[in-house]
FITOR-194120 format. One record per atom (N, C-alpha, C): residue in three letters; x, y, z. Coordinates in Angstrom, 1 decimal. Layout:
! FITOR-194120
PT lummi      X      Y      Z
PT   ALA      X      Y      Z
...
***
This chain:
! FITOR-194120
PT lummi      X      Y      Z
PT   UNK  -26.9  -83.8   -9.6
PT   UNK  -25.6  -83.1   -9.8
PT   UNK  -24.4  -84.0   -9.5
PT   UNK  -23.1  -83.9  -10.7
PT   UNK  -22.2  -84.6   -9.9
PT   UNK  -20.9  -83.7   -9.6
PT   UNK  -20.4  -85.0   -8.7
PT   UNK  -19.9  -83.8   -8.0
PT   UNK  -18.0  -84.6   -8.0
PT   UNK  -16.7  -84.0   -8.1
PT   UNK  -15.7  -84.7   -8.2
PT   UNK  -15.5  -85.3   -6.8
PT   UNK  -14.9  -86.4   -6.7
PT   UNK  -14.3  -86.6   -5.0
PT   UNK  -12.7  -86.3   -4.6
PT   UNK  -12.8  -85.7   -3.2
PT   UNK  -11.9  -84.8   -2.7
PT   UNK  -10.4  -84.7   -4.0
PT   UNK   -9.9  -86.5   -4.2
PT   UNK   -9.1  -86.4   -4.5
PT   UNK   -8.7  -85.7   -6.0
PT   UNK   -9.9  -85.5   -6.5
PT   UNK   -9.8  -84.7   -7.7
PT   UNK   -9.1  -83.2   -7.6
PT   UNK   -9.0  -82.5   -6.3
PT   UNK   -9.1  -81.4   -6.0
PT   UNK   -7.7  -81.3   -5.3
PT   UNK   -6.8  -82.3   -4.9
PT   UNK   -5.2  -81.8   -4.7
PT   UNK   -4.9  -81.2   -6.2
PT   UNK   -3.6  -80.8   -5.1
PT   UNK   -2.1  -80.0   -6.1
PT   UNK   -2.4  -81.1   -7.1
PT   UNK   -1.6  -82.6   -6.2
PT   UNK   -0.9  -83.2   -7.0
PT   UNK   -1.5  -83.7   -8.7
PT   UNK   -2.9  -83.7   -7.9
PT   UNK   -3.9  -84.4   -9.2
PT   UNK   -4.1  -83.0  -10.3
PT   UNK   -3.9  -81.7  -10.2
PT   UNK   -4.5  -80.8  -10.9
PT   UNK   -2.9  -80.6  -11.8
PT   UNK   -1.7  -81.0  -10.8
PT   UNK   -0.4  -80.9  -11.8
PT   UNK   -0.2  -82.3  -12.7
PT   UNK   -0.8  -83.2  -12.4
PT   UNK   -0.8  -84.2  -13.6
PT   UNK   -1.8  -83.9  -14.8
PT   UNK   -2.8  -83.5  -14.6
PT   UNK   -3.7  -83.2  -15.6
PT   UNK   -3.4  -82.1  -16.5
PT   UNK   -2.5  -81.3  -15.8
PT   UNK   -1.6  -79.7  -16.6
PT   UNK   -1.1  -80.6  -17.5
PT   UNK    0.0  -81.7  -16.6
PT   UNK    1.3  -82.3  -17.8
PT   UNK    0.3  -83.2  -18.6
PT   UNK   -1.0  -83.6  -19.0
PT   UNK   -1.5  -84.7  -19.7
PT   UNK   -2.0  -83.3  -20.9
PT   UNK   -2.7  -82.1  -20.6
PT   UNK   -3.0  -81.5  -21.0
PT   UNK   -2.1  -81.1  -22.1
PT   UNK   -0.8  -80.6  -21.6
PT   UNK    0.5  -80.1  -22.2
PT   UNK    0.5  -81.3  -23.2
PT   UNK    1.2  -82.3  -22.9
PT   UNK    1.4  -83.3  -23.5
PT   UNK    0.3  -83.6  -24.8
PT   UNK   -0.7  -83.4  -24.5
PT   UNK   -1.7  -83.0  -25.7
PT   UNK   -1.9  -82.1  -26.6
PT   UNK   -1.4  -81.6  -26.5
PT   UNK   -1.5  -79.7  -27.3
PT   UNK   -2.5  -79.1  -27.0
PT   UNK   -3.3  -78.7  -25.3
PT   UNK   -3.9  -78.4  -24.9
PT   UNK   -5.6  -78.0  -25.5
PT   UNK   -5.6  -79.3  -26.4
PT   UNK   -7.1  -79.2  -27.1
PT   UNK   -7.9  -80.6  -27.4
PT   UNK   -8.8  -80.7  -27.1
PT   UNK   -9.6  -81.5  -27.7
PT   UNK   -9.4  -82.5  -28.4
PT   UNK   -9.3  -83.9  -28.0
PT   UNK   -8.6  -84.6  -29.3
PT   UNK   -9.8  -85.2  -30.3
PT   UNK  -10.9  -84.9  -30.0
PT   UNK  -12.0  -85.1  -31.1
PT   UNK  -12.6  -84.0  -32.4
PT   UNK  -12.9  -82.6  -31.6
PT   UNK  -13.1  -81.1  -32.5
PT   UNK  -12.2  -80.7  -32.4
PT   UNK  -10.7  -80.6  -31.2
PT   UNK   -9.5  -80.1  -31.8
PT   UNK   -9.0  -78.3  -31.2
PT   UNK  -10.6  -78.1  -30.5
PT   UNK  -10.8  -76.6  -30.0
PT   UNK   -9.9  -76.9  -28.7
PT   UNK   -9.1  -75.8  -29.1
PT   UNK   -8.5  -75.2  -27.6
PT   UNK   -8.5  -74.8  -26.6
PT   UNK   -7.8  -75.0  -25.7
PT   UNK   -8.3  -74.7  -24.3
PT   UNK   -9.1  -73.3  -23.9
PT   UNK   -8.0  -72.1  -24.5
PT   UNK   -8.9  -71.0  -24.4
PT   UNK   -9.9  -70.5  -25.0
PT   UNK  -10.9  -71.3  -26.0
PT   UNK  -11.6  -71.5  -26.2
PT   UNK  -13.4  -72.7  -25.7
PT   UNK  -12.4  -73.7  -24.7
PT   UNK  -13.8  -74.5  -24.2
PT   UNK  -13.0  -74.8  -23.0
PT   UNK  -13.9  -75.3  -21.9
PT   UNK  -13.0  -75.9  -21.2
PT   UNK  -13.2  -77.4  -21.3
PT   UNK  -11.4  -78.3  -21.2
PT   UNK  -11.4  -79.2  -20.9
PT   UNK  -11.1  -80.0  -19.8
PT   UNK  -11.6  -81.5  -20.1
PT   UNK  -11.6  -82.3  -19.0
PT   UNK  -10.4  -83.6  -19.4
PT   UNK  -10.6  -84.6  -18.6
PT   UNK   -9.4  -85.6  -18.9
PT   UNK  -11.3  -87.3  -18.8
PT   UNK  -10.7  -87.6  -19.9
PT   UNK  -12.0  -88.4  -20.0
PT   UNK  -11.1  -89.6  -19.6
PT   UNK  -11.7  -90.8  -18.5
PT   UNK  -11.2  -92.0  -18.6
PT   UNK  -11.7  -93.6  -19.6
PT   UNK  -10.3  -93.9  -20.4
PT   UNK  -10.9  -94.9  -21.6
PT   UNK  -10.4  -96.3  -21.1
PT   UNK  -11.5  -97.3  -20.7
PT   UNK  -11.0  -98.2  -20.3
PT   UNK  -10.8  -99.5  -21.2
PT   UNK   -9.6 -100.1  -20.9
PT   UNK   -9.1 -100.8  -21.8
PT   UNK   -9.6 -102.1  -21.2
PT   UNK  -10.2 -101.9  -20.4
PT   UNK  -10.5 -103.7  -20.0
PT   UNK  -11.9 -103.8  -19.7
PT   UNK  -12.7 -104.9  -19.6
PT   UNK  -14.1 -104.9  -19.1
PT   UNK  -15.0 -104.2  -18.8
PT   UNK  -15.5 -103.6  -18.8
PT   UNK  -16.0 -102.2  -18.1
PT   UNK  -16.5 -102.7  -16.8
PT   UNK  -15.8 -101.3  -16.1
PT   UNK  -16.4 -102.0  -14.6
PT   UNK  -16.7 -100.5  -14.0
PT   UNK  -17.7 -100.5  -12.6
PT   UNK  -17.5  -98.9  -11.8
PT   UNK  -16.1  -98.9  -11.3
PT   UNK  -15.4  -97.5  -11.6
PT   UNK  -14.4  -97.3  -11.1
PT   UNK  -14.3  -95.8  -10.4
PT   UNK  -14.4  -96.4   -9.0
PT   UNK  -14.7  -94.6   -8.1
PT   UNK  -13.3  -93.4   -8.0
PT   UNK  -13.6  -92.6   -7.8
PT   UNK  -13.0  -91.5   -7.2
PT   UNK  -11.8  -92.0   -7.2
PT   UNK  -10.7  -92.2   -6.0
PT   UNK   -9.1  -92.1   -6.0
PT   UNK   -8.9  -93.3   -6.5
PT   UNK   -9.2  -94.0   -7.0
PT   UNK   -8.7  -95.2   -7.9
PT   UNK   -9.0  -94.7   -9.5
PT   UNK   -9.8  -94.2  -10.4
PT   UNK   -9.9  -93.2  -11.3
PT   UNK   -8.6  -92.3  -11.4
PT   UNK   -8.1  -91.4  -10.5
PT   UNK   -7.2  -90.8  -10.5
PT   UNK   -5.8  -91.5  -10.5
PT   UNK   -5.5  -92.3   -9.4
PT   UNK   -4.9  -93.4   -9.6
PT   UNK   -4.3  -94.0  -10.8
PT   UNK   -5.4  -94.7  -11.4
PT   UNK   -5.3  -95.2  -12.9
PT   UNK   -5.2  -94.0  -13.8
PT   UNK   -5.2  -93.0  -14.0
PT   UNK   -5.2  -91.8  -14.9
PT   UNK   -3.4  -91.6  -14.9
PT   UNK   -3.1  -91.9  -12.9
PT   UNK   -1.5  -91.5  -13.5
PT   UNK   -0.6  -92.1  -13.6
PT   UNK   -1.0  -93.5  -13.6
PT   UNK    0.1  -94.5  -13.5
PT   UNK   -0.3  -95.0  -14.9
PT   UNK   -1.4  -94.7  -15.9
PT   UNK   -1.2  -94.8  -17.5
PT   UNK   -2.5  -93.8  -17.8
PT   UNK   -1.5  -93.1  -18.0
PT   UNK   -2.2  -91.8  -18.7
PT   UNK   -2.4  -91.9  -20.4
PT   UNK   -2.1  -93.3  -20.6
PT   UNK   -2.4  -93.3  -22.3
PT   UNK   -3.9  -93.9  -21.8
PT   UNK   -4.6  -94.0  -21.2
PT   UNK   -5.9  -94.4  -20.6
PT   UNK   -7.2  -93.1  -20.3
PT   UNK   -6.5  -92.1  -20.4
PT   UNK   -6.9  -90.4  -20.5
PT   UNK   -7.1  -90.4  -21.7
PT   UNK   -8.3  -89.1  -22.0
PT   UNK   -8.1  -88.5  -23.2
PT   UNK   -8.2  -87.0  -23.0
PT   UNK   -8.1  -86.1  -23.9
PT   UNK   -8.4  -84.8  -23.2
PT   UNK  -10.0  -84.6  -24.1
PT   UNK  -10.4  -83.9  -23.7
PT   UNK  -12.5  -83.8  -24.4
PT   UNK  -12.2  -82.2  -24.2
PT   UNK  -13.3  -81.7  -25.2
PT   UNK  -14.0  -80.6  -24.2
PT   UNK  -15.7  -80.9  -23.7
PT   UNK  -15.5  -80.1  -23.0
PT   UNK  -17.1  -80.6  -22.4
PT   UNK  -18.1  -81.0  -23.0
PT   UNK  -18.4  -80.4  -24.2
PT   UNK  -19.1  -80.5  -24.9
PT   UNK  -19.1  -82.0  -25.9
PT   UNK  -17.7  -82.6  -25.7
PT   UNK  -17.4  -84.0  -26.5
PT   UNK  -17.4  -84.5  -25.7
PT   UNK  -16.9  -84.8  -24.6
PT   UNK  -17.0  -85.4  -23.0
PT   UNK  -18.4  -85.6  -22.7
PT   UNK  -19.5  -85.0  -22.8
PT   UNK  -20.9  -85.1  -22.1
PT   UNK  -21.1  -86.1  -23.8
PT   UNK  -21.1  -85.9  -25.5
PT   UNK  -21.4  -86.7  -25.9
PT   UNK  -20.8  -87.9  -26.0
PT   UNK  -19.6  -88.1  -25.5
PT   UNK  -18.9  -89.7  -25.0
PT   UNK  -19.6  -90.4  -24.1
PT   UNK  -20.0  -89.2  -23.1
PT   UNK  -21.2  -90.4  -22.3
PT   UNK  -21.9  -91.0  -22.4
PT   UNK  -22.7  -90.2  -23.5
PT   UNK  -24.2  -90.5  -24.4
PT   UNK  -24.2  -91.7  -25.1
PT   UNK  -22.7  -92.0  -25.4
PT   UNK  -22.9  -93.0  -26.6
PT   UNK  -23.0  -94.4  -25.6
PT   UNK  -23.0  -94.5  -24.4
PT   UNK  -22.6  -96.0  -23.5
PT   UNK  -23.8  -96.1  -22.7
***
């Protein structure tokens, strides 16, 4: 099971991911489905080497460049994983 870490779970982190959401036209940027239709997540795209990147440093990097974010729905999000 996974599970988010604490810092997933402030105000602060859940009102950035509203404004990334907004900022997106609250849908999917691969099928394009809407929020009130799937739920979405904020996928992290890394632009450099790939490396493990944990919990408050993930969120961290999501808001200090949020062009690093994508928005998914779960269902695009679980196949983004699949492909790596």
């Amino acid at each position: 099971m996974v599970t988010n870490p604490p810092g997933y779970m402030t105000a602060y982190w859940q009102m950035k991911k509203k404004e990334v959401f907004l900022s997106r036209d609250n849908c999917c940027s691969n099928c394009r489905i809407t929020e009130g239709n799937a739920t979405l997540e904020l996928h992290h795209v890394m632009n450099r080497p790939r490396k493990k990147v944990g919990g408050l440093n993930r969120i961290v990097e999501a808001i200090k460049y949020p062009e690093r974010v994508v928005v998914l729905c779960s269902k695009c999000h679980t196949e983004e994983h699949r492909k790596k």
